[in-house]
PDB file with one MODEL, atoms N, CA, C and O in Angstrom:
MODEL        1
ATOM      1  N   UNK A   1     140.585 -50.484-128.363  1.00  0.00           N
ATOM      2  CA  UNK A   1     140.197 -49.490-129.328  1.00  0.00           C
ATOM      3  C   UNK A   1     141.381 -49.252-130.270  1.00  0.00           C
ATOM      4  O   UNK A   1     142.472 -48.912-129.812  1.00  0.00           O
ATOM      5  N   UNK A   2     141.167 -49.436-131.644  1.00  0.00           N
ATOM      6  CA  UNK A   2     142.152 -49.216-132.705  1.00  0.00           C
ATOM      7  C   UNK A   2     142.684 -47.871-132.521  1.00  0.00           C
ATOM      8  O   UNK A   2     141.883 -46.974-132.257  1.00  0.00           O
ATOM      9  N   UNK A   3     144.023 -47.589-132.634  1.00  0.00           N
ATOM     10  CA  UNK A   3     144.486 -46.346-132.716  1.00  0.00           C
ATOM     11  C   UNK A   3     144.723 -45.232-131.363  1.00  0.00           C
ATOM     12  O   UNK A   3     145.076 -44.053-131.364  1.00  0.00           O
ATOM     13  N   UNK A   4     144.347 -46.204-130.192  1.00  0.00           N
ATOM     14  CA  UNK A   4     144.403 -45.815-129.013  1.00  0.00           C
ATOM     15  C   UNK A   4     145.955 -45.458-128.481  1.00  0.00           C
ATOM     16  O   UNK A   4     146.818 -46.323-128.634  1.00  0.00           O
ATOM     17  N   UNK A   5     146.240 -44.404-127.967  1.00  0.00           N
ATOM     18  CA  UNK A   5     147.486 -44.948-126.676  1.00  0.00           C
ATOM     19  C   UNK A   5     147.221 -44.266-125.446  1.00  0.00           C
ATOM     20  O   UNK A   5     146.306 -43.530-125.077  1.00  0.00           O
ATOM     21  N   UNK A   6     148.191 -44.674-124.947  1.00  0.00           N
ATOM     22  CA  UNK A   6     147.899 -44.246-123.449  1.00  0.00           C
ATOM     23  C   UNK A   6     149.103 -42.846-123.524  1.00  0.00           C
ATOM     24  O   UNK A   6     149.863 -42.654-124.473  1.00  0.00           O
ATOM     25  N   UNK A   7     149.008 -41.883-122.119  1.00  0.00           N
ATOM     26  CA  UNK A   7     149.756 -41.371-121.937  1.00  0.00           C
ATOM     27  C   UNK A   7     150.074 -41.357-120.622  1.00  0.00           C
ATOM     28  O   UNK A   7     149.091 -41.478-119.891  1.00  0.00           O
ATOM     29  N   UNK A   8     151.588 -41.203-119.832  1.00  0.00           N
ATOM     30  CA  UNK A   8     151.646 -40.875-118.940  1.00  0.00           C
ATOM     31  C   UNK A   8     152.598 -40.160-118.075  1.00  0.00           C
ATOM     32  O   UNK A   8     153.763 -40.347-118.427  1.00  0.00           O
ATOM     33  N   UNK A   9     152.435 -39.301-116.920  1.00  0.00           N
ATOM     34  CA  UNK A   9     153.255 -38.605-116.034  1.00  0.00           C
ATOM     35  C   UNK A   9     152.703 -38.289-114.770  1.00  0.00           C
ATOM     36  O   UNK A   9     152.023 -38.981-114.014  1.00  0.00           O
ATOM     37  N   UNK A  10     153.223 -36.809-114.642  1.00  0.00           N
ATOM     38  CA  UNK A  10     152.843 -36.050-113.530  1.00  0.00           C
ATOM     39  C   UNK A  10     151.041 -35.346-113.723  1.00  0.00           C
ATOM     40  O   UNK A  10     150.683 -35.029-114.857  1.00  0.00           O
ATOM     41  N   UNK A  11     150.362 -35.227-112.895  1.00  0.00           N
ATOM     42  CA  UNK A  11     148.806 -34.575-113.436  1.00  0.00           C
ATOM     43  C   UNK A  11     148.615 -33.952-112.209  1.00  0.00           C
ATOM     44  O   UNK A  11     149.210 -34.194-111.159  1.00  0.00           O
ATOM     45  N   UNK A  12     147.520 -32.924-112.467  1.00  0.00           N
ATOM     46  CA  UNK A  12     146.897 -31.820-111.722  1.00  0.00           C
ATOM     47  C   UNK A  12     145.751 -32.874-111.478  1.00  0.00           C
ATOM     48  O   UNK A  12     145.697 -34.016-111.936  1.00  0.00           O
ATOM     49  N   UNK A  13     144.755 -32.171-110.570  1.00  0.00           N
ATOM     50  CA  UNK A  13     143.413 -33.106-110.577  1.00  0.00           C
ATOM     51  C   UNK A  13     142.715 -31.739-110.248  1.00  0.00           C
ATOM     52  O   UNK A  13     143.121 -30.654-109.831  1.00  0.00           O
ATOM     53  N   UNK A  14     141.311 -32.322-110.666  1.00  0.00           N
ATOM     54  CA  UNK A  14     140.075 -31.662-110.127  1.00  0.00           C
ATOM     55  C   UNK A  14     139.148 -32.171-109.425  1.00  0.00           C
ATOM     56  O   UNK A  14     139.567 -33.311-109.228  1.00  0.00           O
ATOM     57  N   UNK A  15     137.709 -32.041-108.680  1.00  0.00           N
ATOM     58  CA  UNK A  15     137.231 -32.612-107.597  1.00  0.00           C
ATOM     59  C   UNK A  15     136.916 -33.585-109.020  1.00  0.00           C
ATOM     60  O   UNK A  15     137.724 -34.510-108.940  1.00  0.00           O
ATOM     61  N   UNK A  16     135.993 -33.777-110.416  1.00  0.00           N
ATOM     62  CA  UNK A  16     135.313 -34.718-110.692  1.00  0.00           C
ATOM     63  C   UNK A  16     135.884 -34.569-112.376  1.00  0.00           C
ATOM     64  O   UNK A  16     135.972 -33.411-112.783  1.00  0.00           O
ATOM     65  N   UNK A  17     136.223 -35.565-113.239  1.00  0.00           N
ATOM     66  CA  UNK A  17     136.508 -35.076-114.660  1.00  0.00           C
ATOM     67  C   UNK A  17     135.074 -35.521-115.672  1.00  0.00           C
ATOM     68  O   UNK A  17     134.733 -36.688-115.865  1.00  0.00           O
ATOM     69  N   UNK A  18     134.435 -34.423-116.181  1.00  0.00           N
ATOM     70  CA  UNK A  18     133.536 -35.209-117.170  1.00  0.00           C
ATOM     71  C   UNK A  18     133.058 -35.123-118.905  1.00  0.00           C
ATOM     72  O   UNK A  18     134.086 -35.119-119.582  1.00  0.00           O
ATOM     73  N   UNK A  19     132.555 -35.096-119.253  1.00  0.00           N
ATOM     74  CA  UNK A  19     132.229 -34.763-120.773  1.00  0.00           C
ATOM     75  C   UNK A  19     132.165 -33.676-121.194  1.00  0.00           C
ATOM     76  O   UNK A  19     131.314 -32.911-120.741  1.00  0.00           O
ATOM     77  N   UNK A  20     132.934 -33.323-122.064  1.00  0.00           N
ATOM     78  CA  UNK A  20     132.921 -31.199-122.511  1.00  0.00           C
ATOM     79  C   UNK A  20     134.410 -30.641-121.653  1.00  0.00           C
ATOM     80  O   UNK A  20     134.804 -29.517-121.965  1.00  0.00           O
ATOM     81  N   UNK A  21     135.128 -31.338-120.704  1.00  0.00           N
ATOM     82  CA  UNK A  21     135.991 -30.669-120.164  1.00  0.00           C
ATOM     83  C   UNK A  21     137.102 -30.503-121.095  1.00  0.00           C
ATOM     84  O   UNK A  21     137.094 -31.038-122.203  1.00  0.00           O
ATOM     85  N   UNK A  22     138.322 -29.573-120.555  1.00  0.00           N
ATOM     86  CA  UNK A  22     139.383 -29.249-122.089  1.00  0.00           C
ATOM     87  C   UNK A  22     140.343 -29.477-120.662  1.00  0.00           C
ATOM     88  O   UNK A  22     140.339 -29.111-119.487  1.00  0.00           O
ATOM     89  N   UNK A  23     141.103 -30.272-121.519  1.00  0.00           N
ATOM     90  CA  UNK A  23     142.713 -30.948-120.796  1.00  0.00           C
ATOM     91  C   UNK A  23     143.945 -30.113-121.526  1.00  0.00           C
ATOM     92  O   UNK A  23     143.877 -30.436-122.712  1.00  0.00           O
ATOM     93  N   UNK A  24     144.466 -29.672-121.440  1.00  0.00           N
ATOM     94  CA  UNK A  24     145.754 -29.379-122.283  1.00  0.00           C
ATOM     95  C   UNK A  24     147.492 -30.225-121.616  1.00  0.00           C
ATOM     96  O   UNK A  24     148.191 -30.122-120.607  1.00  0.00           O
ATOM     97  N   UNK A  25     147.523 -31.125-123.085  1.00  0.00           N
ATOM     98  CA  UNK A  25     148.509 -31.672-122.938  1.00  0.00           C
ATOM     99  C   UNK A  25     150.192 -31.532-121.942  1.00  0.00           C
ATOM    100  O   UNK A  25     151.075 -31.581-122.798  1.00  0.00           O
ATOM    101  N   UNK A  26     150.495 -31.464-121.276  1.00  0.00           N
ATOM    102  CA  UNK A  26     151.718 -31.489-120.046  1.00  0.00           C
ATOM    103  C   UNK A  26     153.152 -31.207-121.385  1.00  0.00           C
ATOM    104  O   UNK A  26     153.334 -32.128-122.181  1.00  0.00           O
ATOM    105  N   UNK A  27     153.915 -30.115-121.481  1.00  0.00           N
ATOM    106  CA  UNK A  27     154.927 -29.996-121.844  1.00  0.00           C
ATOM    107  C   UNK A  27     154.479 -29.294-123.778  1.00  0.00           C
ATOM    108  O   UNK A  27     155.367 -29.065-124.599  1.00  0.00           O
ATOM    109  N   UNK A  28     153.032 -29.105-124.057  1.00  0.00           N
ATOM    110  CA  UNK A  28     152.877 -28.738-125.507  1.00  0.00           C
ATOM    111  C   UNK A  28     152.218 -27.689-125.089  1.00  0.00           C
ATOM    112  O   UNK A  28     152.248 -27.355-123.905  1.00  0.00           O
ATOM    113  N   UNK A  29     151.688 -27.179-125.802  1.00  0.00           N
ATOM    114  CA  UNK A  29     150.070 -26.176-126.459  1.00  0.00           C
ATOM    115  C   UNK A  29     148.845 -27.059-126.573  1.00  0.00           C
ATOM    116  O   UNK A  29     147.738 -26.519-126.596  1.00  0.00           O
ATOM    117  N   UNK A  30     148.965 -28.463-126.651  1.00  0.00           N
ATOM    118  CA  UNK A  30     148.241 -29.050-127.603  1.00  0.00           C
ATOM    119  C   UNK A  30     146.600 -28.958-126.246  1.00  0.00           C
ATOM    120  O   UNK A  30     146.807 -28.860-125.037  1.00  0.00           O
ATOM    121  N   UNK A  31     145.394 -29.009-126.750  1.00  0.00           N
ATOM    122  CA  UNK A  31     144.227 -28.961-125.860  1.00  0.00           C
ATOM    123  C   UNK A  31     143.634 -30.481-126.309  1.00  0.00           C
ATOM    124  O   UNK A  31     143.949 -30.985-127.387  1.00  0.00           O
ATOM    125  N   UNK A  32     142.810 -31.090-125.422  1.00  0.00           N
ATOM    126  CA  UNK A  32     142.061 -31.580-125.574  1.00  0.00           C
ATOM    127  C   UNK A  32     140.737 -32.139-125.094  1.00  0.00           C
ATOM    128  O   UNK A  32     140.842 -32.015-123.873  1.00  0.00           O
ATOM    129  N   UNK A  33     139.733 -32.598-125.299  1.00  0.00           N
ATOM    130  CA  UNK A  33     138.333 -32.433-125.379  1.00  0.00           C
ATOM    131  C   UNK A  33     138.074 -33.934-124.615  1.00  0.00           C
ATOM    132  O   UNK A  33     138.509 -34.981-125.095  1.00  0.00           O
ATOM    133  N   UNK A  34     137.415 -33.877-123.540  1.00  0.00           N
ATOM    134  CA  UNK A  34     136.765 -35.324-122.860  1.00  0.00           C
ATOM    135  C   UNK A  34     135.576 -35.450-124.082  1.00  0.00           C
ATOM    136  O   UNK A  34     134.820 -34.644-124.624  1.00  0.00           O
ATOM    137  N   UNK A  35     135.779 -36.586-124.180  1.00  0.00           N
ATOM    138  CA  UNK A  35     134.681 -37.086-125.520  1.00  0.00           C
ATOM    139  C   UNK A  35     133.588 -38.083-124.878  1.00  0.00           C
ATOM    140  O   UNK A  35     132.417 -38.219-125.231  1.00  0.00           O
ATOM    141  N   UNK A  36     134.400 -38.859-123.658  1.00  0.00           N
ATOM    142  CA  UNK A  36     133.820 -40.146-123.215  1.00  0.00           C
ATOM    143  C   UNK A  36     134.348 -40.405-122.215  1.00  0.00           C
ATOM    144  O   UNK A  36     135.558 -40.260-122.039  1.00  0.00           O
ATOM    145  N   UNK A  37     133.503 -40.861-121.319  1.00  0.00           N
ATOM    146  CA  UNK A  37     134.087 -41.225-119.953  1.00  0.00           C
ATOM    147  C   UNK A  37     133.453 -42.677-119.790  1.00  0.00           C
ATOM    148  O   UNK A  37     132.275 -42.861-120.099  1.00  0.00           O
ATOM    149  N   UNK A  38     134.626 -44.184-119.073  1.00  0.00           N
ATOM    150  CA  UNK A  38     133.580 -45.176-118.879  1.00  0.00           C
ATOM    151  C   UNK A  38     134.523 -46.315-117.970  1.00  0.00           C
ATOM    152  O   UNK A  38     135.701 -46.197-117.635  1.00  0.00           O
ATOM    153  N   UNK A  39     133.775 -47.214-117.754  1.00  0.00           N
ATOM    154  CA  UNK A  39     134.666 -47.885-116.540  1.00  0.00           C
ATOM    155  C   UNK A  39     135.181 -49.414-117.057  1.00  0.00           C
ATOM    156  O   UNK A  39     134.436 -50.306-117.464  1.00  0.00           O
ATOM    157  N   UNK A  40     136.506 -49.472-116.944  1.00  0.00           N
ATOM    158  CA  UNK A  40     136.739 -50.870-117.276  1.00  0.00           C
ATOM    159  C   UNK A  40     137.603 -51.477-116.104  1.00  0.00           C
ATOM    160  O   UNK A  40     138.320 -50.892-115.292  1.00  0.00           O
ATOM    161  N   UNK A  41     137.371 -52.615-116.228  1.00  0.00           N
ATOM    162  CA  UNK A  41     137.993 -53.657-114.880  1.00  0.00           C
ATOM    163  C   UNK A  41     138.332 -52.553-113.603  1.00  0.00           C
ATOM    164  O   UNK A  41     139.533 -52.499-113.339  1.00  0.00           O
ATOM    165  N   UNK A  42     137.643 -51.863-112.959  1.00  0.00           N
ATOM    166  CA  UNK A  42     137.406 -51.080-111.904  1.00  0.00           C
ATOM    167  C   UNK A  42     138.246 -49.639-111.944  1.00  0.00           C
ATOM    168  O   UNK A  42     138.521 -48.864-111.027  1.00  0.00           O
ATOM    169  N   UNK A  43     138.550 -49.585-113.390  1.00  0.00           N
ATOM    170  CA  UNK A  43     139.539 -48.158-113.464  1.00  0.00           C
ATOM    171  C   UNK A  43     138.447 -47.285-114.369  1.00  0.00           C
ATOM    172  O   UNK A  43     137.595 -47.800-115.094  1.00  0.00           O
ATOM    173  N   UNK A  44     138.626 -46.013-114.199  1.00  0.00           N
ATOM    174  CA  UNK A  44     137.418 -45.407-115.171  1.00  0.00           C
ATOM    175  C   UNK A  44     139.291 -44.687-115.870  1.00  0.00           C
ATOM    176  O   UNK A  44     140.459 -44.494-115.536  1.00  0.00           O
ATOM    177  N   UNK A  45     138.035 -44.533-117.320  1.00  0.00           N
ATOM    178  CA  UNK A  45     138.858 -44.279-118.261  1.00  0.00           C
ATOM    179  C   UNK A  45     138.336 -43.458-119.140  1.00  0.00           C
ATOM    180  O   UNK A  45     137.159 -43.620-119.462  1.00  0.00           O
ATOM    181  N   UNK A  46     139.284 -42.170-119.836  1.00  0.00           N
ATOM    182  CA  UNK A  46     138.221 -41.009-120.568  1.00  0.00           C
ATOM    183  C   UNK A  46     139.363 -41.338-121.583  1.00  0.00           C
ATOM    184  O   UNK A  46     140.482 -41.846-121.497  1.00  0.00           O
ATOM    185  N   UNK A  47     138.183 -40.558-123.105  1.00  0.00           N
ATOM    186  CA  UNK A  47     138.843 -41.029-124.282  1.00  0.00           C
ATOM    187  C   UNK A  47     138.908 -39.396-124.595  1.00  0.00           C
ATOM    188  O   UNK A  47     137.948 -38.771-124.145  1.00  0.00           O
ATOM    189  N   UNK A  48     139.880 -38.647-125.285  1.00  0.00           N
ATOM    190  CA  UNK A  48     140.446 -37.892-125.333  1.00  0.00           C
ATOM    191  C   UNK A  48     140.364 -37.284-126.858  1.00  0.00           C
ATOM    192  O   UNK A  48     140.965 -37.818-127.790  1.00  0.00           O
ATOM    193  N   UNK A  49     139.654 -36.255-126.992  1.00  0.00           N
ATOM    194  CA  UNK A  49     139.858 -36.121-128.866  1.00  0.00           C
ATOM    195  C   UNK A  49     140.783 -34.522-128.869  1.00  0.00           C
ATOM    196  O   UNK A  49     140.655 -33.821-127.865  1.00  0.00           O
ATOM    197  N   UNK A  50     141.483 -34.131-129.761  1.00  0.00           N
ATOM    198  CA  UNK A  50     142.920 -33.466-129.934  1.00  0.00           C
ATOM    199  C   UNK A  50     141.568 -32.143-130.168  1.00  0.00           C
ATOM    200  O   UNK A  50     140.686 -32.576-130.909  1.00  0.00           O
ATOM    201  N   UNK A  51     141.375 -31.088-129.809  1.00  0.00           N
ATOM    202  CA  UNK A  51     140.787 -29.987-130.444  1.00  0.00           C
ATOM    203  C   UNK A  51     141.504 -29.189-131.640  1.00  0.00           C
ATOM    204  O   UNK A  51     142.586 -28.604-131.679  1.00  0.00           O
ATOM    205  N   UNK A  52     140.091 -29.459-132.993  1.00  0.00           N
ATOM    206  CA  UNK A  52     141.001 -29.172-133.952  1.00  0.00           C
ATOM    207  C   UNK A  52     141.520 -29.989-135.152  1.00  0.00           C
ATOM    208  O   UNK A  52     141.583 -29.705-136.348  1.00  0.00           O
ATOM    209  N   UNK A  53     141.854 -31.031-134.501  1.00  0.00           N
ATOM    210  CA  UNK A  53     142.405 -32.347-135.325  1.00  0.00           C
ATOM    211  C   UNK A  53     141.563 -33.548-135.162  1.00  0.00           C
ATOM    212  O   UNK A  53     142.192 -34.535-134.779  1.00  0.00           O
ATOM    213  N   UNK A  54     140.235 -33.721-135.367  1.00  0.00           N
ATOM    214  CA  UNK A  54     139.036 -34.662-135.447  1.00  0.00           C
ATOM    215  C   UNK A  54     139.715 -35.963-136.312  1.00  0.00           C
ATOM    216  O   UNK A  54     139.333 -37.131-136.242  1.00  0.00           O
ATOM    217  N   UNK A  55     140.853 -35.425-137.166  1.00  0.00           N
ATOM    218  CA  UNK A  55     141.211 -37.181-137.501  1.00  0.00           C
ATOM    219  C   UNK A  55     142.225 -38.047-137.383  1.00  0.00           C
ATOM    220  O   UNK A  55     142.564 -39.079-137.964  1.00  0.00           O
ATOM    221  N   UNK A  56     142.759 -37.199-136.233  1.00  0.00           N
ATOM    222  CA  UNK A  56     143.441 -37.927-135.384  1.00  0.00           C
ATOM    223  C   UNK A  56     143.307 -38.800-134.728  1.00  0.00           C
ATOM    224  O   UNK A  56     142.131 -38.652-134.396  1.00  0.00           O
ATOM    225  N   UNK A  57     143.694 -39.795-134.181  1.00  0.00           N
ATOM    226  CA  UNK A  57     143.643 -41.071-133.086  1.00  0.00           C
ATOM    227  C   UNK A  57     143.236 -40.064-131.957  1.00  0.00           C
ATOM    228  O   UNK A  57     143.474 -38.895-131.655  1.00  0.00           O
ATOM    229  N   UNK A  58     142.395 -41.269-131.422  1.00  0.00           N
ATOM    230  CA  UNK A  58     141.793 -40.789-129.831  1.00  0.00           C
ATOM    231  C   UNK A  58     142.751 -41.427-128.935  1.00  0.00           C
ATOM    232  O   UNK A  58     143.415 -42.460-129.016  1.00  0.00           O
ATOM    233  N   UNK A  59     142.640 -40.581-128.125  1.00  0.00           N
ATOM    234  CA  UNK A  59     143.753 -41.206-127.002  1.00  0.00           C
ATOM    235  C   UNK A  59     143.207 -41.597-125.845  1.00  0.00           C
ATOM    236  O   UNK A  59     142.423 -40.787-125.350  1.00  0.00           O
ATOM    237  N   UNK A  60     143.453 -42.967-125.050  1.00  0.00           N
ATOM    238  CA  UNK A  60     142.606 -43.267-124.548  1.00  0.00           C
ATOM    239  C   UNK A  60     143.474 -43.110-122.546  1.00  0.00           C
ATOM    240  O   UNK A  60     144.457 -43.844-122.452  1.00  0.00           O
ATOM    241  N   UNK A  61     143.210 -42.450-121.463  1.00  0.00           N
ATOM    242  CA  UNK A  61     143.826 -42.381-120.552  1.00  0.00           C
ATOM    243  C   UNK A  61     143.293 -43.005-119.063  1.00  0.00           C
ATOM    244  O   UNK A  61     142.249 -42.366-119.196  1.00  0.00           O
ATOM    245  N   UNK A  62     143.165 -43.450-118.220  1.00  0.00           N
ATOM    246  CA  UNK A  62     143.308 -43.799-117.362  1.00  0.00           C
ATOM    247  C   UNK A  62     143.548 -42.639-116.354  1.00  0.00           C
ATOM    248  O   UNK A  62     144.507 -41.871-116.420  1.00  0.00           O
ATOM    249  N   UNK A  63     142.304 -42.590-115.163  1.00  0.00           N
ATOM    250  CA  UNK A  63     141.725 -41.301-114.270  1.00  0.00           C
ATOM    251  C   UNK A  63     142.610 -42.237-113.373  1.00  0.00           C
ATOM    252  O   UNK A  63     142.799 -43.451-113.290  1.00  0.00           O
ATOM    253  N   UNK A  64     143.093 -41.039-112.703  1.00  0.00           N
ATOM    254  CA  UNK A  64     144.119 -41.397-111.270  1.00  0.00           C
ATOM    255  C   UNK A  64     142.922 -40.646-110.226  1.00  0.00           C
ATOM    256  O   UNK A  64     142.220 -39.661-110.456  1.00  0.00           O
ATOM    257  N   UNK A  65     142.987 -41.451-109.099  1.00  0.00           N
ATOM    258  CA  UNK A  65     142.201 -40.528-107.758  1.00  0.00           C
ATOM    259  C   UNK A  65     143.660 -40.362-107.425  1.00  0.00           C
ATOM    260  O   UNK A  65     144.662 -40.989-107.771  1.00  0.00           O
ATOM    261  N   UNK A  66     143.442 -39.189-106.544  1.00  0.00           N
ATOM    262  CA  UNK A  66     144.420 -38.671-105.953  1.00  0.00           C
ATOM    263  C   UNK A  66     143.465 -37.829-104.448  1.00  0.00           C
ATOM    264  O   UNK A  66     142.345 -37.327-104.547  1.00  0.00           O
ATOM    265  N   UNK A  67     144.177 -37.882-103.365  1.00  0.00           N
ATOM    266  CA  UNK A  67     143.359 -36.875-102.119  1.00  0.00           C
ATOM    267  C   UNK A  67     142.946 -35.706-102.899  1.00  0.00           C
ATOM    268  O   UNK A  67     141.994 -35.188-102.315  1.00  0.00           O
ATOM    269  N   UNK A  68     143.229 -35.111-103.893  1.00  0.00           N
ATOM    270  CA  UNK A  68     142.290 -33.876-104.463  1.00  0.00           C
ATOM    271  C   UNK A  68     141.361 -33.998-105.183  1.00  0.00           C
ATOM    272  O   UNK A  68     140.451 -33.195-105.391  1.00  0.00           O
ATOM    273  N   UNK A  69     141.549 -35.114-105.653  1.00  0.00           N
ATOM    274  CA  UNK A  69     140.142 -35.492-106.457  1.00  0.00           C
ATOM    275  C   UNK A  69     140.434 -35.956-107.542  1.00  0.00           C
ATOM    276  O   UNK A  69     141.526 -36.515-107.439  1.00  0.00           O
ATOM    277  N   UNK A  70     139.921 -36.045-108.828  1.00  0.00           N
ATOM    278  CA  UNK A  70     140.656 -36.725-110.407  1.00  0.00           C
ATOM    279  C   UNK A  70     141.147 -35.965-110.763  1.00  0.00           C
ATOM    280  O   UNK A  70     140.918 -34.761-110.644  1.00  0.00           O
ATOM    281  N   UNK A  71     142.672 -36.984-111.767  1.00  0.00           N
ATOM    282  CA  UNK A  71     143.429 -36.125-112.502  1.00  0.00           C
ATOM    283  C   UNK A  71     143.651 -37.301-113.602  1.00  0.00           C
ATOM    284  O   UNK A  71     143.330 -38.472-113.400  1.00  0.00           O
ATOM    285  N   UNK A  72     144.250 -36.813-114.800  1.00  0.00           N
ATOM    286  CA  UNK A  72     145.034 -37.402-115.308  1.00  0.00           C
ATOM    287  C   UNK A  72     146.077 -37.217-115.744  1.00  0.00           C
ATOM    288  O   UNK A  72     146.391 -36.061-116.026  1.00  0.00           O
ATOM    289  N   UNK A  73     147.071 -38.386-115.974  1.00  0.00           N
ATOM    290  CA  UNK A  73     148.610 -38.549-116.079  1.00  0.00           C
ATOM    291  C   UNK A  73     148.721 -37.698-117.209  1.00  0.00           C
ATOM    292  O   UNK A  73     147.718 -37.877-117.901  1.00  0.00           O
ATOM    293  N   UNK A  74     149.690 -36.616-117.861  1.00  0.00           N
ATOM    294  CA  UNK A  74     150.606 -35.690-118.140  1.00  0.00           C
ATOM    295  C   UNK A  74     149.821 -34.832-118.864  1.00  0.00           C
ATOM    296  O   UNK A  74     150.221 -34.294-119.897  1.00  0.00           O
ATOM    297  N   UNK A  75     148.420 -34.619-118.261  1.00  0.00           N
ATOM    298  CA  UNK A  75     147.610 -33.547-119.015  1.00  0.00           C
ATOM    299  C   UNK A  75     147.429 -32.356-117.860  1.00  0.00           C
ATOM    300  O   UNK A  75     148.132 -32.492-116.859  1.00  0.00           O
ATOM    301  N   UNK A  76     146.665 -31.361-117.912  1.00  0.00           N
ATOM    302  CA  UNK A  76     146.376 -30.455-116.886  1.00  0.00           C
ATOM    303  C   UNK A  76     144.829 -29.735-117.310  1.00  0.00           C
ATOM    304  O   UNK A  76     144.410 -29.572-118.456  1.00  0.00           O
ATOM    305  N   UNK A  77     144.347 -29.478-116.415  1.00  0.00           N
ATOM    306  CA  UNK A  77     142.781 -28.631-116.851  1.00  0.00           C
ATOM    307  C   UNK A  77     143.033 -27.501-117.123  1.00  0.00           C
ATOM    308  O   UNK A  77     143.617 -26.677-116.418  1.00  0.00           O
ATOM    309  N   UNK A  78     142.473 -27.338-118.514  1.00  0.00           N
ATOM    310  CA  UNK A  78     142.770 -26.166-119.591  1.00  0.00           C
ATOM    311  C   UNK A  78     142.024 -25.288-119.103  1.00  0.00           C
ATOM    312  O   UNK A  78     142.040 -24.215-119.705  1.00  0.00           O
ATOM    313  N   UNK A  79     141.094 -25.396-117.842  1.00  0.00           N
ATOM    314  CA  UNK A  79     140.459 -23.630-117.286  1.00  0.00           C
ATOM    315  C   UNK A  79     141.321 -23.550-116.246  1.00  0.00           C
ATOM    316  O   UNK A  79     141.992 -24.571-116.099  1.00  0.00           O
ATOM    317  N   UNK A  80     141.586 -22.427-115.255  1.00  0.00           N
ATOM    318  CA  UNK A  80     142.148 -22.119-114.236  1.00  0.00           C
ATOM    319  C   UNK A  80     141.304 -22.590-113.101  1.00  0.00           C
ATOM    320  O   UNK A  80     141.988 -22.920-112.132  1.00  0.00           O
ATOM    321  N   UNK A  81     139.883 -22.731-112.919  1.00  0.00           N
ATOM    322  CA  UNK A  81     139.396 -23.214-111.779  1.00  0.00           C
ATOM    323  C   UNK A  81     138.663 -24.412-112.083  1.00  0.00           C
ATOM    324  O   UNK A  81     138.441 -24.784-113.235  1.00  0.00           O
ATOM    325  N   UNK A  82     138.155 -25.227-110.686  1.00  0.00           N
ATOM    326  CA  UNK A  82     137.440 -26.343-110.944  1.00  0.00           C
ATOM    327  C   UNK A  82     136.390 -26.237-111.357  1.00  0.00           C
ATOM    328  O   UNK A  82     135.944 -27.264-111.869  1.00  0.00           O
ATOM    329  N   UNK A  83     135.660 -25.247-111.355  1.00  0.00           N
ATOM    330  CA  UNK A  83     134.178 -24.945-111.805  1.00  0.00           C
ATOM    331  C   UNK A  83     133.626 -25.483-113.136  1.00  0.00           C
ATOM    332  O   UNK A  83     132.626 -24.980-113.648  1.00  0.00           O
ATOM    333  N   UNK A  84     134.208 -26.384-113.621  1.00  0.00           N
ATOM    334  CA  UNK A  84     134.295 -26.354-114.888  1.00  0.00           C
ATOM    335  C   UNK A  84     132.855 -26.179-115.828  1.00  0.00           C
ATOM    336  O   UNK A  84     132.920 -26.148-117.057  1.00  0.00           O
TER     337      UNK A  84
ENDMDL
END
């Protein structure tokens, strides 16, 4: 995908990540919006749009399982509980 990057670090997880959820970026303010969730060569992968900034590059990340459930690398879930 043109204009893609990856990001990565430390991540929180939740039991399941899906479409409509809000991530907020690890070390900013910045939020962002699950746009798309989908599976390539056995890794699922969500595409990421910036809330706010629609013409920005999508960022494309790579779901870690972890024993708590999904997370991804240097973002965190922008609600306080899993309920999302």
């Amino acid at each position: 995908m043109a204009g893609a990057s990856r990001v990565e670090g430390s991540n929180m997880a939740i039991s399941k990540i899906s479409i409509g959820q809000l991530w907020k970026k690890d070390g900013t303010e910045d939020t962002y919006l699950v746009t798309r969730l989908y599976t390539e060569a056995l890794s699922t992968i969500v595409v990421l749009r910036k809330s706010g900034a629609e013409d920005e590059a999508l960022l494309r990340v790579k779901v870690e399982q972890t024993p708590k459930g999904q997370g991804l690398p240097g973002f965190s879930p922008a609600q306080e509980h899993e309920g999302f």
